[in-house]
mmCIF file of the N, C-alpha and C atoms, coordinates in Angstrom:
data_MODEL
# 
_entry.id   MODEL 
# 
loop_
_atom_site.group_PDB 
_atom_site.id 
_atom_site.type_symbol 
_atom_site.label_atom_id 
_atom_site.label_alt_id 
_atom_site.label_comp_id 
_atom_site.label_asym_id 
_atom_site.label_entity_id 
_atom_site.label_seq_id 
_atom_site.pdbx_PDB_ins_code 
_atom_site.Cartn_x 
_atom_site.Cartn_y 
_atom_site.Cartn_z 
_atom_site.occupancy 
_atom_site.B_iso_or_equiv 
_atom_site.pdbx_formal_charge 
_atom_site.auth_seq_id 
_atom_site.auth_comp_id 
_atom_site.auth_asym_id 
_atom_site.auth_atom_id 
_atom_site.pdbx_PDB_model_num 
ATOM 1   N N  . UNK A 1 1  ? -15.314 -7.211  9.017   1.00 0.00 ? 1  UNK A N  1 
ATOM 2   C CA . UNK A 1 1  ? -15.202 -7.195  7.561   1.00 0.00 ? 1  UNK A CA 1 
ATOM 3   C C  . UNK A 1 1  ? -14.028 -6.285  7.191   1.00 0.00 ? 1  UNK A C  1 
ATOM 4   N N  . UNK A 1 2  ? -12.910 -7.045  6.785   1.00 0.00 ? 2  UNK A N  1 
ATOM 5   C CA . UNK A 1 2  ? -11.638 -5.811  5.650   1.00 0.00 ? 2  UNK A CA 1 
ATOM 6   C C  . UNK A 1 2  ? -12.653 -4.632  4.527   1.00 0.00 ? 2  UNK A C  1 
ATOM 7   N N  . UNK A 1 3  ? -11.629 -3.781  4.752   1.00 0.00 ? 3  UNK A N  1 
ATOM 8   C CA . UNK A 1 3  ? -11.605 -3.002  3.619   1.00 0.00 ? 3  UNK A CA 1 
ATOM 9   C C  . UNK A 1 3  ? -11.483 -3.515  2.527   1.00 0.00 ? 3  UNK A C  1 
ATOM 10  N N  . UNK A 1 4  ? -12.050 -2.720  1.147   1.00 0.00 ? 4  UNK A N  1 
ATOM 11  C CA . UNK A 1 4  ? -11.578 -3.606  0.273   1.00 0.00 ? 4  UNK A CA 1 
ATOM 12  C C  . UNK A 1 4  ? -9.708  -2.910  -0.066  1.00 0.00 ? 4  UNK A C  1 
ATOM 13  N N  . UNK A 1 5  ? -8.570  -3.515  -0.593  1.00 0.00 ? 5  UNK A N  1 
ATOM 14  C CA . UNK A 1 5  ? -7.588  -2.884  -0.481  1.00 0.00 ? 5  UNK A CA 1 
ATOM 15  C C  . UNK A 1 5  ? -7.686  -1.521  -1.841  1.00 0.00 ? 5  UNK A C  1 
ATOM 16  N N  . UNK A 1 6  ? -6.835  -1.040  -1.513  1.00 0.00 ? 6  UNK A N  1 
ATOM 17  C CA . UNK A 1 6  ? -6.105  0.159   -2.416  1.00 0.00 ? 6  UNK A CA 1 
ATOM 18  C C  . UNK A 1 6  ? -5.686  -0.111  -3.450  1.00 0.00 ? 6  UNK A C  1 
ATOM 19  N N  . UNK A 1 7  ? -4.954  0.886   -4.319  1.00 0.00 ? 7  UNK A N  1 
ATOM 20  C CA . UNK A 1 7  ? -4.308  0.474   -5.462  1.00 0.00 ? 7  UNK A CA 1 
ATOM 21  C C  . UNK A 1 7  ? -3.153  0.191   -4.694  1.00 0.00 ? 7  UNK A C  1 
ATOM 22  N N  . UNK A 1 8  ? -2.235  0.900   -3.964  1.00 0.00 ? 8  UNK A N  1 
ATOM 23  C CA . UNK A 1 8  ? -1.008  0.372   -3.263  1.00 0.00 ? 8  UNK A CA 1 
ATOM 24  C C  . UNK A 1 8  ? -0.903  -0.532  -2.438  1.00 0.00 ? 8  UNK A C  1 
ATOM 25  N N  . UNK A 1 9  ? -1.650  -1.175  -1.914  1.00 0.00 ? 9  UNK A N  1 
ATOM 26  C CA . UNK A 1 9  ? -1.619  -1.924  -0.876  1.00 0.00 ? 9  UNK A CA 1 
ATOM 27  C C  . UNK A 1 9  ? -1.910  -3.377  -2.181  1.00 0.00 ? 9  UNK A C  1 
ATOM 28  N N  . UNK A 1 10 ? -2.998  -3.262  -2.980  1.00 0.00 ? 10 UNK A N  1 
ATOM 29  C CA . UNK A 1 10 ? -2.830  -4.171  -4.284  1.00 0.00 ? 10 UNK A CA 1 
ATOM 30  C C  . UNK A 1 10 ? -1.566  -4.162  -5.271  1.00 0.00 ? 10 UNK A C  1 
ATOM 31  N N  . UNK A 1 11 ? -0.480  -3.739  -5.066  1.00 0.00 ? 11 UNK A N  1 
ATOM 32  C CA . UNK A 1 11 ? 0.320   -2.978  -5.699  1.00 0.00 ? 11 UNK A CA 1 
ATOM 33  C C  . UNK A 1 11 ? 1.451   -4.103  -4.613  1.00 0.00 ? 11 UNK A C  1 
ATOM 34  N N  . UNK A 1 12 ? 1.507   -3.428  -3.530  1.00 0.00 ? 12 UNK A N  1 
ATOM 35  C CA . UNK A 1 12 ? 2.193   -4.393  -2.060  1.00 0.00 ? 12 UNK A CA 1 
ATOM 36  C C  . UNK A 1 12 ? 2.349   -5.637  -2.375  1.00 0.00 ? 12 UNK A C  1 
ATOM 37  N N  . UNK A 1 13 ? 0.788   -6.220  -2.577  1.00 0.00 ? 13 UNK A N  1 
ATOM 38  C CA . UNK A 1 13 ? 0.260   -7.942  -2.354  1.00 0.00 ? 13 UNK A CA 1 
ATOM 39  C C  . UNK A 1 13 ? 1.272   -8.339  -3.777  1.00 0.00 ? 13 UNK A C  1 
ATOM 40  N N  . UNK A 1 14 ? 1.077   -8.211  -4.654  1.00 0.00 ? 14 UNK A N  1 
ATOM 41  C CA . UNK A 1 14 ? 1.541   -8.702  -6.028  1.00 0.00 ? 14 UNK A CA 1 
ATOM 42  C C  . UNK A 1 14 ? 3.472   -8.142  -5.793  1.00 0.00 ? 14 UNK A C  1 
ATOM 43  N N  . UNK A 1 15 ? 4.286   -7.934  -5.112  1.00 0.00 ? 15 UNK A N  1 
ATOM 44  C CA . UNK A 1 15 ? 5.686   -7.339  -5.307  1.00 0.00 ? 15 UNK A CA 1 
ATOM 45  C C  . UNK A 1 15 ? 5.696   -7.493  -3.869  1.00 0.00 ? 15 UNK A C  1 
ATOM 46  N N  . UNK A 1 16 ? 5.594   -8.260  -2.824  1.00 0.00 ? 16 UNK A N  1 
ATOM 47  C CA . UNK A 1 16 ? 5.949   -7.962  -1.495  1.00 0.00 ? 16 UNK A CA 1 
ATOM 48  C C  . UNK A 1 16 ? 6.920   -9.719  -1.896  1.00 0.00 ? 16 UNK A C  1 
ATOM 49  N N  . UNK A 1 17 ? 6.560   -10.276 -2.362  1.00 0.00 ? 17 UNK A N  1 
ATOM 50  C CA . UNK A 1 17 ? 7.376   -11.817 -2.580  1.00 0.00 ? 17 UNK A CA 1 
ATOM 51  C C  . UNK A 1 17 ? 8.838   -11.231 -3.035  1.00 0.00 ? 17 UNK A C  1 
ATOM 52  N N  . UNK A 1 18 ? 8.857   -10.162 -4.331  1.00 0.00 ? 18 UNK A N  1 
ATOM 53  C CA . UNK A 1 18 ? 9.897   -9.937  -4.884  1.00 0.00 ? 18 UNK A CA 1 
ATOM 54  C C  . UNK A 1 18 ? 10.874  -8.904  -4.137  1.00 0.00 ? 18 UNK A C  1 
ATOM 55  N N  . UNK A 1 19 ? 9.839   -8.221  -3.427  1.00 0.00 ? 19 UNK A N  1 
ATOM 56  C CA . UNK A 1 19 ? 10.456  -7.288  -2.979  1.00 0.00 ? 19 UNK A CA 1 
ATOM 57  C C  . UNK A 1 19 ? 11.408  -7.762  -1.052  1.00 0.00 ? 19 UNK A C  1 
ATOM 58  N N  . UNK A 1 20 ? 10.700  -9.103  -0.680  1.00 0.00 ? 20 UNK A N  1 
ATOM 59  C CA . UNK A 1 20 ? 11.483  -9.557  0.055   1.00 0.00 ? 20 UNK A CA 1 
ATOM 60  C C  . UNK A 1 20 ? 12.588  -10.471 -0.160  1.00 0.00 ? 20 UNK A C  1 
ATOM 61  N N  . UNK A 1 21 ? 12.346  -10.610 -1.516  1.00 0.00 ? 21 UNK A N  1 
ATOM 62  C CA . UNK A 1 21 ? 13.631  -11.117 -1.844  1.00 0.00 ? 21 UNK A CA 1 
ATOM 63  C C  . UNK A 1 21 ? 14.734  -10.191 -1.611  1.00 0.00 ? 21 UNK A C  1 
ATOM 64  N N  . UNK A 1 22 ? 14.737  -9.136  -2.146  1.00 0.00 ? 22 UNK A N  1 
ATOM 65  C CA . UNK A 1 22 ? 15.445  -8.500  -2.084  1.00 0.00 ? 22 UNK A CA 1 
ATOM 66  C C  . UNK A 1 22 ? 16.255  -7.766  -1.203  1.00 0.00 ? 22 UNK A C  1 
ATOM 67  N N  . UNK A 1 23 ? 15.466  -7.556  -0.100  1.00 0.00 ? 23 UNK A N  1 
ATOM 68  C CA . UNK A 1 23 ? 15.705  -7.092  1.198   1.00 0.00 ? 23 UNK A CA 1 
ATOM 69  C C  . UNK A 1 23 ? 16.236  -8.933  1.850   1.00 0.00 ? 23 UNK A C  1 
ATOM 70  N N  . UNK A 1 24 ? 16.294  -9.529  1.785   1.00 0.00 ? 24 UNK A N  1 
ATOM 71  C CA . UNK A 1 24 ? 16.750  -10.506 2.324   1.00 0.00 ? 24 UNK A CA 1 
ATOM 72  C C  . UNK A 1 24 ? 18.313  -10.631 2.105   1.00 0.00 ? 24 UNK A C  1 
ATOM 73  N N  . UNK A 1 25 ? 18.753  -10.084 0.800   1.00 0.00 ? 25 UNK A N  1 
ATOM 74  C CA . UNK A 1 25 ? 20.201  -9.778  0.547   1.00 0.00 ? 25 UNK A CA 1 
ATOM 75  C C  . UNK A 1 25 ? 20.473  -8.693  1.438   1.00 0.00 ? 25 UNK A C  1 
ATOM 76  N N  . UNK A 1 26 ? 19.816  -8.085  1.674   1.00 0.00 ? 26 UNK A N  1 
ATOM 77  C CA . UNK A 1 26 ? 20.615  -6.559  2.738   1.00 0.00 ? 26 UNK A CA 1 
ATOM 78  C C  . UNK A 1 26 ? 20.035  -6.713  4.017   1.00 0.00 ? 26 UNK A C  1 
ATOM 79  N N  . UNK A 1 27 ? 19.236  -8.111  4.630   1.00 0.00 ? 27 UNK A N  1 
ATOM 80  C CA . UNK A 1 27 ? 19.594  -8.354  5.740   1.00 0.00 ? 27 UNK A CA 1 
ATOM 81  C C  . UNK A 1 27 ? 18.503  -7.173  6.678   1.00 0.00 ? 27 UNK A C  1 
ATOM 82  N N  . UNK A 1 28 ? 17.153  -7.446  5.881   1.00 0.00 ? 28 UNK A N  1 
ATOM 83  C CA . UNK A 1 28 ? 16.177  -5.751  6.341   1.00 0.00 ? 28 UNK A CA 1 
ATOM 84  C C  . UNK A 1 28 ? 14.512  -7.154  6.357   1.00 0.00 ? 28 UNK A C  1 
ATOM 85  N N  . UNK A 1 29 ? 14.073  -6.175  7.499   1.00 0.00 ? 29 UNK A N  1 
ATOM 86  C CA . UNK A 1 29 ? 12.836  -7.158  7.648   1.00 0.00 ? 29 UNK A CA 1 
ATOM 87  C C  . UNK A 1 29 ? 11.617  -6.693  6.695   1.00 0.00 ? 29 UNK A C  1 
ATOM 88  N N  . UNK A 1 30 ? 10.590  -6.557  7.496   1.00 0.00 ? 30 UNK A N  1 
ATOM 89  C CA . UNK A 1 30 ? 9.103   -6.101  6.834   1.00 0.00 ? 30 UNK A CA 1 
ATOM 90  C C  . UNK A 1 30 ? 9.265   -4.807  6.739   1.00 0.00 ? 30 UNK A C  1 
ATOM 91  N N  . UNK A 1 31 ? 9.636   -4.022  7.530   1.00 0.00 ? 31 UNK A N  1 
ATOM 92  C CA . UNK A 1 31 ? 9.762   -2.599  7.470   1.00 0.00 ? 31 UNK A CA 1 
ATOM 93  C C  . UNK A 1 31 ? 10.477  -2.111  6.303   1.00 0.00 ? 31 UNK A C  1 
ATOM 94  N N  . UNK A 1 32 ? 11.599  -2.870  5.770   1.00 0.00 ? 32 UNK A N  1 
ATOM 95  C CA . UNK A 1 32 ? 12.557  -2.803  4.391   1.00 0.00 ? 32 UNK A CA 1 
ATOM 96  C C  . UNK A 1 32 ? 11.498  -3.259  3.310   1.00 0.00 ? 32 UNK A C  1 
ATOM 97  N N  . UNK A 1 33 ? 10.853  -3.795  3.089   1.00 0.00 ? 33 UNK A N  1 
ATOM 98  C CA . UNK A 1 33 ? 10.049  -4.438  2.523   1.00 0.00 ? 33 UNK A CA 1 
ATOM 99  C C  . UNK A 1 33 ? 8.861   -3.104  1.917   1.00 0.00 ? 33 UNK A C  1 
ATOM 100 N N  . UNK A 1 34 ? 8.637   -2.779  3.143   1.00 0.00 ? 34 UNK A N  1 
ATOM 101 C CA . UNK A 1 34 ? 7.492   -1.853  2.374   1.00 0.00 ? 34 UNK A CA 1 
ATOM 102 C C  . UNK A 1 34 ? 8.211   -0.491  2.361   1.00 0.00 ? 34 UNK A C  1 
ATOM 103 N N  . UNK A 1 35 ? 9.245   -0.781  2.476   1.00 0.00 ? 35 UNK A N  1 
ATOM 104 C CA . UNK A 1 35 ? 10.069  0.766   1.945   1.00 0.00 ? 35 UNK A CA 1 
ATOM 105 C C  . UNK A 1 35 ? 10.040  0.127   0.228   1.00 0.00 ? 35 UNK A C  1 
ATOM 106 N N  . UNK A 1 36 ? 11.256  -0.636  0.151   1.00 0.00 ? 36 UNK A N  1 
ATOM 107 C CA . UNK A 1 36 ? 10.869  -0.941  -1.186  1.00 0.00 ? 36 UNK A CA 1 
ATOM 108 C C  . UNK A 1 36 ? 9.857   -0.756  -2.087  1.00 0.00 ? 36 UNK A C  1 
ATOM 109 N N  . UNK A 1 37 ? 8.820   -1.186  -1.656  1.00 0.00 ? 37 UNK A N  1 
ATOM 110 C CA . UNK A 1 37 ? 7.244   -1.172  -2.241  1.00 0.00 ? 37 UNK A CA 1 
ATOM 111 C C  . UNK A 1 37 ? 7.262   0.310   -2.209  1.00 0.00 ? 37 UNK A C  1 
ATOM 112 N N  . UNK A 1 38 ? 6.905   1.242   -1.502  1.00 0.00 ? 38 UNK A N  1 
ATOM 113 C CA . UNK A 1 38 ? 6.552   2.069   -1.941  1.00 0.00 ? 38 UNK A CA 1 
ATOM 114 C C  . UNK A 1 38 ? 7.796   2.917   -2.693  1.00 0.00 ? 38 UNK A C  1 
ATOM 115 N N  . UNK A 1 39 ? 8.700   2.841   -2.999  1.00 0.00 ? 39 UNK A N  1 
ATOM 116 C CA . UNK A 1 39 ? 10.119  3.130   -3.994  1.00 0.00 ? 39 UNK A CA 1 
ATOM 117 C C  . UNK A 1 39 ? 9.490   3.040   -5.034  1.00 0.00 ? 39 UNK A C  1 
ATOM 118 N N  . UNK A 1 40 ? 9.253   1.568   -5.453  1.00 0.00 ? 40 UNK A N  1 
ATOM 119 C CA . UNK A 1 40 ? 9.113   0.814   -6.506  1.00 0.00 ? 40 UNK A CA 1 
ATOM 120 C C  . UNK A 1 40 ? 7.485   1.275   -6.880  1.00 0.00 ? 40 UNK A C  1 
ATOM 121 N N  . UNK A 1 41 ? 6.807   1.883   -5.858  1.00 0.00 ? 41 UNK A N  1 
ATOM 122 C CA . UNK A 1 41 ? 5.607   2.025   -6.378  1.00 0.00 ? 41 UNK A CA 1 
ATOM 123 C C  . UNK A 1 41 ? 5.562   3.381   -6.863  1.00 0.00 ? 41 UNK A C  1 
ATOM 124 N N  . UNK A 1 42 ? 6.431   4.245   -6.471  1.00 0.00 ? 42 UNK A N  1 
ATOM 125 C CA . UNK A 1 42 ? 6.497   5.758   -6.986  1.00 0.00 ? 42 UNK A CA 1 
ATOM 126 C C  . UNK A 1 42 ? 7.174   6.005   -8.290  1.00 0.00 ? 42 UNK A C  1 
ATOM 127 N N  . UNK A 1 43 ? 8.440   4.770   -8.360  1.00 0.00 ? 43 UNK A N  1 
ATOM 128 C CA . UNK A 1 43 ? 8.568   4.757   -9.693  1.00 0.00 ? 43 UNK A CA 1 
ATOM 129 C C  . UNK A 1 43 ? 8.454   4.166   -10.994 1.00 0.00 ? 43 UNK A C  1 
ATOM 130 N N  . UNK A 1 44 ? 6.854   3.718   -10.614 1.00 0.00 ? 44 UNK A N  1 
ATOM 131 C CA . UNK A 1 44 ? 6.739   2.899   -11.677 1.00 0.00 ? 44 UNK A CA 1 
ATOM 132 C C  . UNK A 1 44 ? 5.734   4.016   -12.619 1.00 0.00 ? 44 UNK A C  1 
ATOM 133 N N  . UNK A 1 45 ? 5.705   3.038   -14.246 1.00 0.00 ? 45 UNK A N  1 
ATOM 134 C CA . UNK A 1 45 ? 4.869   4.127   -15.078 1.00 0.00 ? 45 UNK A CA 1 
ATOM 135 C C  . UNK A 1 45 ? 3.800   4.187   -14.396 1.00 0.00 ? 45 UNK A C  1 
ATOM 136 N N  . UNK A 1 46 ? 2.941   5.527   -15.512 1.00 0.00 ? 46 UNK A N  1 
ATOM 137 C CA . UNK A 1 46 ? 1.218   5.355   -15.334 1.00 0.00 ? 46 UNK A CA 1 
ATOM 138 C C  . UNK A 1 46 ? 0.953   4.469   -15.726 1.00 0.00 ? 46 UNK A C  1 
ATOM 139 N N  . UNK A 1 47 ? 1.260   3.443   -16.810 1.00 0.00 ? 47 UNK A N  1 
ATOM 140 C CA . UNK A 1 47 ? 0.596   2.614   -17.290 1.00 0.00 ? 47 UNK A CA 1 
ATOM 141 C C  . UNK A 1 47 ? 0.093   1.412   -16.231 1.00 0.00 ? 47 UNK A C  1 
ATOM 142 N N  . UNK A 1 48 ? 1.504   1.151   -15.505 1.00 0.00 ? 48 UNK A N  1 
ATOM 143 C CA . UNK A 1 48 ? 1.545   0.005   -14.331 1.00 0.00 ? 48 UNK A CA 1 
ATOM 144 C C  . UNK A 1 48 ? 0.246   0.456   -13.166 1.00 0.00 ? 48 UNK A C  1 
ATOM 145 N N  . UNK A 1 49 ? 0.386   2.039   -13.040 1.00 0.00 ? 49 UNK A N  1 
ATOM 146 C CA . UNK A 1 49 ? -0.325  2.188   -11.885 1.00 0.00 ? 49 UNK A CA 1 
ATOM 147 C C  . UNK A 1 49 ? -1.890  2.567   -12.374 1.00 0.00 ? 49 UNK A C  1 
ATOM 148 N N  . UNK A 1 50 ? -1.776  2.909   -13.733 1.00 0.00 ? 50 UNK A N  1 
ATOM 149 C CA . UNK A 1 50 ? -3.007  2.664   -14.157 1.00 0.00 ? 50 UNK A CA 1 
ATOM 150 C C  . UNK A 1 50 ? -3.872  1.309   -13.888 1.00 0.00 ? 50 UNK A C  1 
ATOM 151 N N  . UNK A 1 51 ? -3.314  0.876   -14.031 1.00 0.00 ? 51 UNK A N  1 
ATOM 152 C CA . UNK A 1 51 ? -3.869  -1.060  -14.420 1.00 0.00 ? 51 UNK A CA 1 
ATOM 153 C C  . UNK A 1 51 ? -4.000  -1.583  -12.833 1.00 0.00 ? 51 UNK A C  1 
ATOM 154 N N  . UNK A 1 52 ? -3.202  -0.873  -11.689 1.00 0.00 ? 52 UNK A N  1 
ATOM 155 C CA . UNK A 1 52 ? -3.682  -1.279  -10.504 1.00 0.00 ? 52 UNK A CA 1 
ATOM 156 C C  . UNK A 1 52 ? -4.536  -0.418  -10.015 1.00 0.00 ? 52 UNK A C  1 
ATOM 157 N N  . UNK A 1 53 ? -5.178  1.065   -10.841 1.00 0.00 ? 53 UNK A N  1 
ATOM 158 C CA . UNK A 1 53 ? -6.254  1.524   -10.555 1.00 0.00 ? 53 UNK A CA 1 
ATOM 159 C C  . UNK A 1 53 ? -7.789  0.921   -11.049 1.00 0.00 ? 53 UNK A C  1 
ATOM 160 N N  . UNK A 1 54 ? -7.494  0.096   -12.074 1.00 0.00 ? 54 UNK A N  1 
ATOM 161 C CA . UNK A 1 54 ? -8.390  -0.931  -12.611 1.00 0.00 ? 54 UNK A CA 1 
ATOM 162 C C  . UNK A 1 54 ? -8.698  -1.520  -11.567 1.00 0.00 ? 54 UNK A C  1 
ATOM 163 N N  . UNK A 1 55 ? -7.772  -2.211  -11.300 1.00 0.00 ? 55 UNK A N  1 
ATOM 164 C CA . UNK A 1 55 ? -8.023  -3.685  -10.103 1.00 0.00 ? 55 UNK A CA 1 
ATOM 165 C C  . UNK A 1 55 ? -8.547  -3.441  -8.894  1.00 0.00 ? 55 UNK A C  1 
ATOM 166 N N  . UNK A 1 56 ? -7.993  -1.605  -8.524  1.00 0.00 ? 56 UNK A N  1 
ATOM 167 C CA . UNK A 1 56 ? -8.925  -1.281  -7.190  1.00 0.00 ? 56 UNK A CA 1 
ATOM 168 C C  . UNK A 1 56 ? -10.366 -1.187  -7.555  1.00 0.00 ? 56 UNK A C  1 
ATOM 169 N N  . UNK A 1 57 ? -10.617 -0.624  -8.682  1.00 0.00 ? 57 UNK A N  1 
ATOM 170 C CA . UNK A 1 57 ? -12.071 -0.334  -9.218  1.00 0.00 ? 57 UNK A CA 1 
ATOM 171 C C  . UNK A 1 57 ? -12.726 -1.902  -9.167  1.00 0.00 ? 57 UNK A C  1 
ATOM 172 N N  . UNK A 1 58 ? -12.252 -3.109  -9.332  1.00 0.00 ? 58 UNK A N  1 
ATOM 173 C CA . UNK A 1 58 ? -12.684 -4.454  -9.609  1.00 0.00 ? 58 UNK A CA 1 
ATOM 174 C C  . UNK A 1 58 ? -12.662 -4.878  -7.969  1.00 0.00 ? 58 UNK A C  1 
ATOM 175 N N  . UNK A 1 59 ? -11.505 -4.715  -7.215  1.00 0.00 ? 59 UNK A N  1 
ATOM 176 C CA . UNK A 1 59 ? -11.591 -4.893  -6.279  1.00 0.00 ? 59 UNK A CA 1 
ATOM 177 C C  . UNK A 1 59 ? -12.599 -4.341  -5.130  1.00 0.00 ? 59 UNK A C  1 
ATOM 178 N N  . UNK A 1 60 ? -13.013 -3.000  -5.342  1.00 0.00 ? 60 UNK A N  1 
ATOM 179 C CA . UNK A 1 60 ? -14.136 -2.124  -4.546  1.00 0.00 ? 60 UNK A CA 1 
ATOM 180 C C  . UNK A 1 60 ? -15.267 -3.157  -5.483  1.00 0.00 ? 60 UNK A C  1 
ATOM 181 N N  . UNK A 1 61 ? -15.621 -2.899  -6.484  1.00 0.00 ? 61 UNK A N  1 
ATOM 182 C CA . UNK A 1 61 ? -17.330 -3.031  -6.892  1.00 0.00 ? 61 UNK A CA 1 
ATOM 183 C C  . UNK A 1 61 ? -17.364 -4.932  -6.489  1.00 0.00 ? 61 UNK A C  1 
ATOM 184 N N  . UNK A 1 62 ? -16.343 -5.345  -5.924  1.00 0.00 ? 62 UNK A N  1 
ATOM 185 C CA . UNK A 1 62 ? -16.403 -7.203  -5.904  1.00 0.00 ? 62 UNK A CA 1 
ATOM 186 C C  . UNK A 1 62 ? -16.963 -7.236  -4.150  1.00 0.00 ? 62 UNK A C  1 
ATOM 187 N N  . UNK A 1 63 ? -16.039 -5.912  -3.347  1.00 0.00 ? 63 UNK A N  1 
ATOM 188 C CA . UNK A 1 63 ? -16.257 -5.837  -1.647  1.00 0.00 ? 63 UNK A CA 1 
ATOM 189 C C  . UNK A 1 63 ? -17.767 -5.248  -1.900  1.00 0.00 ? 63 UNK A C  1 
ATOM 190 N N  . UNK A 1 64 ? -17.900 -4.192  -2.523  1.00 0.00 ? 64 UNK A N  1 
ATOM 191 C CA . UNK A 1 64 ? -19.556 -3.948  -2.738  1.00 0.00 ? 64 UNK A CA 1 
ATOM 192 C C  . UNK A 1 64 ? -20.547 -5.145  -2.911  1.00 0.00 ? 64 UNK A C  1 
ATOM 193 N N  . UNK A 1 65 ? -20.440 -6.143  -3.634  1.00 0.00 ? 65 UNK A N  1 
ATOM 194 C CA . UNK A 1 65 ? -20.978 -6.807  -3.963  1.00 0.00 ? 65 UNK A CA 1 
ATOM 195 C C  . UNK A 1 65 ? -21.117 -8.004  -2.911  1.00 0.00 ? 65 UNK A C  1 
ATOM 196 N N  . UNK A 1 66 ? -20.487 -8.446  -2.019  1.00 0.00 ? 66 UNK A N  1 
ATOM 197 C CA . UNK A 1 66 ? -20.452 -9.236  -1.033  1.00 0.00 ? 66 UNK A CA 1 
ATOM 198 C C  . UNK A 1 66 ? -20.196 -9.009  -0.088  1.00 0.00 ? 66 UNK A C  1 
ATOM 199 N N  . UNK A 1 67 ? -20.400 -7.520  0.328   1.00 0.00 ? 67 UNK A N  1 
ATOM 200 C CA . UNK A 1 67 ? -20.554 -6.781  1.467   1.00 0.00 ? 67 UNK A CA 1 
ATOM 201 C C  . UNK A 1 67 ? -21.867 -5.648  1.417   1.00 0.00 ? 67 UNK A C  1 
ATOM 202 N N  . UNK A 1 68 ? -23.005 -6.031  1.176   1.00 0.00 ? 68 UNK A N  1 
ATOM 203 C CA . UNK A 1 68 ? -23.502 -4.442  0.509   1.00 0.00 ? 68 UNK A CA 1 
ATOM 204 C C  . UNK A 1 68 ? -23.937 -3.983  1.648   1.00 0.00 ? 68 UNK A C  1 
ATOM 205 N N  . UNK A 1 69 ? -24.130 -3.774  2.679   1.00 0.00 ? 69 UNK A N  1 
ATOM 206 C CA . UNK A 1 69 ? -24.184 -3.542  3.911   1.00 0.00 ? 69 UNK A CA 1 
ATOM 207 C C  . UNK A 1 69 ? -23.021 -2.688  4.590   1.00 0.00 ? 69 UNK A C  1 
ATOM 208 N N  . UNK A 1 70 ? -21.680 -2.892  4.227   1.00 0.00 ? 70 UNK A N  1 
ATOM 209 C CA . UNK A 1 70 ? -20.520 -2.108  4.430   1.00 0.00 ? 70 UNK A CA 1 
ATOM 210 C C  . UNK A 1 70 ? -20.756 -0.421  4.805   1.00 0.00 ? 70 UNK A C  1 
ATOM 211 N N  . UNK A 1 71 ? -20.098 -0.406  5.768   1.00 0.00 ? 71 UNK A N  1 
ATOM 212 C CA . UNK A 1 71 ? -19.948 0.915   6.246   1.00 0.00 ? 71 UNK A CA 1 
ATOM 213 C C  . UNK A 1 71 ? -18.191 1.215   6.874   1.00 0.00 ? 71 UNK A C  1 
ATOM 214 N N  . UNK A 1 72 ? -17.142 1.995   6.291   1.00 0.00 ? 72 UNK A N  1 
ATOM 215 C CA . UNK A 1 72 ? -16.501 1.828   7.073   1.00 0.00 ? 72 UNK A CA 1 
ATOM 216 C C  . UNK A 1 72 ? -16.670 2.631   8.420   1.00 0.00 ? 72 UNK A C  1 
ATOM 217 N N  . UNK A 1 73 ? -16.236 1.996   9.469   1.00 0.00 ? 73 UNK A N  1 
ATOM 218 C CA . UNK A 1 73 ? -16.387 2.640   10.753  1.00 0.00 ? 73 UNK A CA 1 
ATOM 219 C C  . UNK A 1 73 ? -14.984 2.939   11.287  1.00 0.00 ? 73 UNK A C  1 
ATOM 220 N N  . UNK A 1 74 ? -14.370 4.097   11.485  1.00 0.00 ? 74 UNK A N  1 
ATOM 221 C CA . UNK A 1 74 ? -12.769 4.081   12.047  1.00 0.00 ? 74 UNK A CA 1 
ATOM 222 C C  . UNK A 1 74 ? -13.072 3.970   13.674  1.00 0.00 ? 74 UNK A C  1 
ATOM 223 N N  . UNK A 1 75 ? -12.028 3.662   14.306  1.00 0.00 ? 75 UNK A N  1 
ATOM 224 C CA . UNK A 1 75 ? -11.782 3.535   15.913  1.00 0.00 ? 75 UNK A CA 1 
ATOM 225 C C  . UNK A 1 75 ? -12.844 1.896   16.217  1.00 0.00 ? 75 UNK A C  1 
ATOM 226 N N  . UNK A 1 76 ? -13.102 0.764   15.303  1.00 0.00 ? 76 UNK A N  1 
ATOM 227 C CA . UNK A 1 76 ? -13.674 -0.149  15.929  1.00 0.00 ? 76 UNK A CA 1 
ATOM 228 C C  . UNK A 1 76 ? -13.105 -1.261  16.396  1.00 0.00 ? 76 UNK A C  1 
# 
């Protein structure tokens, strides 16, 4: 069973299309990619990162809900 994601990693999913666009002009793979993302994620408003703290909150209580059994376990 996934985690449910983050605000950044929800943040990633929605700007990883745009953001490989971009890196495709400078010739940079996945690793360029989530440099970008997190650039773009440090400088965006509160408002933006507010609203993907929403979506983690929607996103956790949705993995709660069809996982209620969930435990994360690290090293499995």
């Amino acid at each position: 069973i996934p985690r449910p994601l983050n605000r950044f990693m929800l943040y990633r999913k929605c700007h990883r299309a745009l953001a490989a666009e971009f890196c495709k002009t400078i010739l940079v793979g996945q690793q360029g990619v989530s440099i970008v993302c997190g650039v773009s994620w440090r400088l965006e408003p509160e408002e933006v990162r507010d609203k993907f703290r929403d979506w983690h909150a929607v996103e956790t209580e949705n993995h709660r809900k069809a996982f209620p059994r969930y435990k994360f376990a690290p090293g499995r």
